[in-house]
N, C-alpha and C positions, 0 to 999 in steps of 0.2 A: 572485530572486523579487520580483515586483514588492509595491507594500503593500498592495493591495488582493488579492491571494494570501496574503500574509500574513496580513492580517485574515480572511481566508475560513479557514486553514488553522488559525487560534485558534480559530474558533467553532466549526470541527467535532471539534477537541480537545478544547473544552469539551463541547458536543454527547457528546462520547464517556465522558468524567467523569460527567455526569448520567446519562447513561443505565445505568452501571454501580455507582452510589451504593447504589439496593436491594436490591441484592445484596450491595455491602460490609457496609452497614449490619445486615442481616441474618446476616451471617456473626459478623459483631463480637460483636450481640446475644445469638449464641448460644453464640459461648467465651466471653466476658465472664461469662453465665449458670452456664455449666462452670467457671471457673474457681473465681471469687470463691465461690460456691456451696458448691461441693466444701470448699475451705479453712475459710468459715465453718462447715460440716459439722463439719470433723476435729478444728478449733481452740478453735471458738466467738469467736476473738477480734474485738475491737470493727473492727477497721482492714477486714475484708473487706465486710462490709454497707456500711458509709462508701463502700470503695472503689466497689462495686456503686451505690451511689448518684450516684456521680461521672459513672462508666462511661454510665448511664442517662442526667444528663444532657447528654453530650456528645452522645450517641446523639440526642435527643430535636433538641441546636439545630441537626446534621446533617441530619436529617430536617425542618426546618425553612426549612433552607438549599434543601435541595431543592426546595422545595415554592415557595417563594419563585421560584427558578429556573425553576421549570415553566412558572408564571405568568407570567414575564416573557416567557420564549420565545414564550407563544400572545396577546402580546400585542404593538400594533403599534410599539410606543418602540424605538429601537433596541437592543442589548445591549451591555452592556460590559464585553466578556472579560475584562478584562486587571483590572478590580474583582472579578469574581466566580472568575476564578483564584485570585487572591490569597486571600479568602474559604477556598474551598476545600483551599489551601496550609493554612492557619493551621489549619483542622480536621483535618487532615488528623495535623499536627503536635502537638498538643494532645492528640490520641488518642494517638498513640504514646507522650509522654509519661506520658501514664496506663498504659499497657504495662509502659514500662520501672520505672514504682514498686511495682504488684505484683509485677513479675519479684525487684528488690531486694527487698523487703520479706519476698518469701520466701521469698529464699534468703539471707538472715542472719540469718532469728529459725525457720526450721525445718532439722530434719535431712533431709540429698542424698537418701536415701531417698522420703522426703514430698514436698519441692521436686520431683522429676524431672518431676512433672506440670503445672507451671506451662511446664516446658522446653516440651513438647508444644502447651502452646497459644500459645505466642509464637510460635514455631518456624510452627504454623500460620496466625497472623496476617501474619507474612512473607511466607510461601508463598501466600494469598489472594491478599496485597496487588500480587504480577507481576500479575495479571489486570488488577486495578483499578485501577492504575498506572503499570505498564512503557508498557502502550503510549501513552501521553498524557504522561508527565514522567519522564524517568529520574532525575530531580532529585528529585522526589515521592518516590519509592520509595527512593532513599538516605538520603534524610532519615529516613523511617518506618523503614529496616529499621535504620539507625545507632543513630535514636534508644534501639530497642526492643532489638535484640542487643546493640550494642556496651557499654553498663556492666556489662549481667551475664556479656558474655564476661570484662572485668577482672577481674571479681570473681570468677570461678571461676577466672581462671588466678593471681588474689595468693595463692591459697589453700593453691597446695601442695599439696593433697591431689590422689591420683591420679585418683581417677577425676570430679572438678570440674576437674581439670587437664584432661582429654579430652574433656569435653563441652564446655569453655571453647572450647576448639582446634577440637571441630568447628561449634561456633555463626559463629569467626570463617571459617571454610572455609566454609559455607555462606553466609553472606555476602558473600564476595569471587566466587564461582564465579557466584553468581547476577545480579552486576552483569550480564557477557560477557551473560546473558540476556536481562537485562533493554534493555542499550543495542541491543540487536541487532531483538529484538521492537519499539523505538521507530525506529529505521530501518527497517523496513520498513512501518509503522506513517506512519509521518510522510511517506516517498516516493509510499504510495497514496492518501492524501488531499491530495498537492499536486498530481499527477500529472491532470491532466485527461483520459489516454489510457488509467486504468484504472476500470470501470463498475463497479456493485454489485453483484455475482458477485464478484469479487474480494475486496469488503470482509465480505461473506459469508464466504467462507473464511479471511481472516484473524479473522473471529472464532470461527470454527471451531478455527483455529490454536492463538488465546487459550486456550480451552475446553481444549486436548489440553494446552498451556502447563500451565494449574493443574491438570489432573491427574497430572502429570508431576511435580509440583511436592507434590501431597499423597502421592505416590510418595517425594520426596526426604523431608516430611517425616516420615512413617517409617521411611525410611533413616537418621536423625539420632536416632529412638531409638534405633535397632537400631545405628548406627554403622558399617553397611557399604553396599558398593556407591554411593556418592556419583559418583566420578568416572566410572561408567560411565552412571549415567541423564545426565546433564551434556550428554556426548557425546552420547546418542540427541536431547536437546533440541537441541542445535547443529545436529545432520545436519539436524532439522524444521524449521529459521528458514534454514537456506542452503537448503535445495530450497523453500519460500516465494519467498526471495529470487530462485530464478535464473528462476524462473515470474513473478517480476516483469520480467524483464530482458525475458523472452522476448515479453512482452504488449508490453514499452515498443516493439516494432514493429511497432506495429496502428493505425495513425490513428485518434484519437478522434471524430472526425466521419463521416467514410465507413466506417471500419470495414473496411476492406482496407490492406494493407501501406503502413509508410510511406516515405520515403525515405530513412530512412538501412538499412532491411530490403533494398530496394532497390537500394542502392549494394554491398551485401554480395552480394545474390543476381547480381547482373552480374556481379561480380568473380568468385564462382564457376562461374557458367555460361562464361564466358569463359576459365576454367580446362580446364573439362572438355570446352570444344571444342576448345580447341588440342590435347592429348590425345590427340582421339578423329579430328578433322581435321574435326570436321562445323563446319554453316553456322548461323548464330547473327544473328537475327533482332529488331530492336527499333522498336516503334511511339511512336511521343510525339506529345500529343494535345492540343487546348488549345480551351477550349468561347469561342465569337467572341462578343468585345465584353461578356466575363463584367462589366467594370466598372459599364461601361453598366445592365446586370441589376440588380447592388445596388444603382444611385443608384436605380432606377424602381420595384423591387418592395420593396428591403428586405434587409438579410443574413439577416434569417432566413432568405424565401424562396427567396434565395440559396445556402445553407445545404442546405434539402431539394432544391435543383437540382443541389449538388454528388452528394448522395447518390445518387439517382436517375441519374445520370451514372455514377457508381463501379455502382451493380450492373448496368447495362445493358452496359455493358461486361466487369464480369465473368463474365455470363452467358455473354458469345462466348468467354472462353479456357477453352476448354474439358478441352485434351490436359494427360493430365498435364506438370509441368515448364513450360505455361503460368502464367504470372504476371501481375497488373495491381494496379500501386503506385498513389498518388497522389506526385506528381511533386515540386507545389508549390501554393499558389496554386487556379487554376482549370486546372494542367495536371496530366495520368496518364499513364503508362506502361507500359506491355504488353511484356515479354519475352516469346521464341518459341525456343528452345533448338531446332535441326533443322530450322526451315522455311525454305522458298525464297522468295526474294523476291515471285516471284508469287501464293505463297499468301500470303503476310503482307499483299499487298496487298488481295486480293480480301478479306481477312480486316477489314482496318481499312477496305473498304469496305462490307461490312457492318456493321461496328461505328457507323459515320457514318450509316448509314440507320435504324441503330434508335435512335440518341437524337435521332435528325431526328421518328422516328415516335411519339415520348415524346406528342408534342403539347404542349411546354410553351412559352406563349406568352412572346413577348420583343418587347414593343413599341418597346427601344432600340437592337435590331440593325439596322445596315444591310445585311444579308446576307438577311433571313428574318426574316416574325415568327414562326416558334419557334426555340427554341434548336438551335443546329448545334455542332459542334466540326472544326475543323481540324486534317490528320494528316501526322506527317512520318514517310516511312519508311525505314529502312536496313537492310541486310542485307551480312553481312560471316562469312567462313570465318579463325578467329585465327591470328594470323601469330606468332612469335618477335619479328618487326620493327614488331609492332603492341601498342594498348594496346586497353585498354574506353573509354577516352575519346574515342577516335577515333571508334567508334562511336556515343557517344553524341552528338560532334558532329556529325556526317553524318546523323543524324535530326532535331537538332535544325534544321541550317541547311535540310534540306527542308518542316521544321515552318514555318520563317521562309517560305520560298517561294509555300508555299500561302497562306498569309497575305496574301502581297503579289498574291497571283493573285486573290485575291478570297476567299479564306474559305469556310466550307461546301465543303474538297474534300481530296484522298490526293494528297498529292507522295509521287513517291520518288525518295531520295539517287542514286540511277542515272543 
């Protein structure tokens, strides 16, 4: 990843922190509310109102932080992730901290009976906190849930008593299980925003994911009072992030620019088609295409322009494969490729010469071509029935060296390898 991915891939991390802050904050606000509340309720003692003070201001420089944050994004100075990471780190931490001293506090100066409801909302604050944090730091979220579980798991397991001894054990069970979640949610998390070939439908549904995540999750956490069923919600969350994940895999072969198949979809779909002719004994057909003096194009117009000529290229072309089992990849560069599973040479040709008249008829002006001032593309064709004694290579070199030919013939025209 180059650094300038890197940098883009931190700001839209942060980007994703901020935007899920009022919702944390919110959440916080309102166990924080339940808890300290309740206690000061049952106790009177002085340590809860204090705590609830603390809690309030943490919340307050939170929400302060954000606010700050907001303003700087709609503002033109640059930002500086890696300061307001940090930032956010440290709040992040500090709350938890405040977590884990009401969790002690009271579970050493109240009876298990009384305490069980502080379980509940810590329990919850962990469970929140996947949402708000798996996917953007898995670091984040082990800090938070370490800080907040892990002493009052010790202290219910130094205790000896049975049933502190069991919720000790499943506080720690819930927090080992929920890492696998959490790292797994940040990889798939992390691959779609460095990923230039997956669009916002995608990041949609991983936040959709998220959403199903924490309820999933407010699910385990009342399996942790109840004490049953943990290892089976786990599994259903696992199966959710691996069918995410292979829906990732499956997009990674869609060219983020044209938006049809890429080459390496390409190289796969050849190797099967060429499977299932040798097979079947039928004839197996391939076009490669290459648009003349594309270089030329971007010194004169621009890559943008360049850019919406590839596109318009790729649909114009896809328009003409039409049969199913036809396919057209983008190749490389400024060249595509059109497999034809079953046709004959003669149609494949007549077929890539229609394909050459309609991005001829595009009308897109090319004042750096020596062929044409509009854009044209040259087609190399081959047609081949798979042998035992042959490969896919062969064929795709026997299109490519007629691709080469038309080229040398003058451009704007359909060689074929014959």
């Amino acid at each position: 990843m180059s650094r300038l991915d890197a940098r883009y891939l931190r700001r839209k991390l942060l980007e994703a922190q901020h935007e899920q802050t009022p919702v944390a904050l919110g959440g916080s606000a309102f166990v924080a509310l339940g808890a300290g509340g309740y206690y000061w309720w049952q106790t009177g003692q002085l340590f809860f109102p204090l705590w609830l003070l603390v809690a309030l201001a943490l919340l307050i420089a939170r929400l302060v932080l954000y606010v700050r944050l907001e303003q700087r994004r709609n503002s033109v100075e640059p930002l500086d992730e890696v300061y307001w990471q940090r930032l956010y780190f440290w709040s992040v931490v500090v709350a938890a901290l405040s977590w884990a001293a009401i969790g002690l506090y009271v579970e050493l100066s109240l009876p298990f009976t009384e305490a069980a409801f502080i379980y509940v909302c810590l329990a919850g604050m962990v469970a929140g906190s996947v949402a708000s944090t798996a996917s953007v730091s898995p670091l984040l979220y082990i800090c938070f849930s370490a800080i907040t579980l892990l002493p009052l798991s010790l202290v219910l397991l130094v205790s000896m008593v049975p049933q502190k001894v069991a919720m000790g054990l499943i506080c720690i069970a819930f927090f080992v299980f929920t890492q696998r979640s959490t790292f797994r949610i940040y990889g798939v998390f992390e691959g779609f925003m460095s990923s230039s070939l997956v669009n916002e439908q995608l990041l949609r549904e991983l936040r959709q994911e998220q959403r199903r995540v924490l309820k999933l999750n407010g699910q385990l956490r009342e399996d942790l009072v109840k004490r049953i069923n943990t290892e089976k919600q786990l599994r259903t969350e696992k199966q959710r992030a691996e069918a995410l994940a292979e829906k990732l895999y499956e997009l990674s072969s869609i060219d983020g620019l044209t938006e049809i198949p890429n080459r390496r979809y390409f190289d796969e779909l050849l190797a099967a088609e060429w499977s299932r002719a040798l097979r079947s004994g039928t004839v197996l057909s391939l076009i490669i295409c290459d648009i003349d003096y594309f270089k030329d194009f971007n010194d004169h117009y621009g890559h943008l322009v360049g850019d919406e000529c590839l596109k318009a290229v790729a649909r114009e072309l896809d328009l003409h494969a039409r049969r199913a089992g036809d396919s057209v990849a983008r190749f490389g560069g400024e060249e595509f490729a059109v497999l034809l599973p079953g046709t004959e040479l003669a149609d494949a040709l007549r077929l890539a010469d229609e394909m050459r008249e309609s991005v001829k008829g595009l009308g897109i002006s090319h004042r750096g071509s020596r062929v044409s001032d509009l854009v044209t593309i040259s087609m190399g064709v081959a047609c081949m029935v798979p042998t035992l004694d042959k490969r896919p290579q062969q064929l795709l070199k026997e299109a490519d060296e007629a691709l080469y030919r038309a080229k040398h013939q003058g451009r704007d025209r359909v060689v074929s390898a014959a």
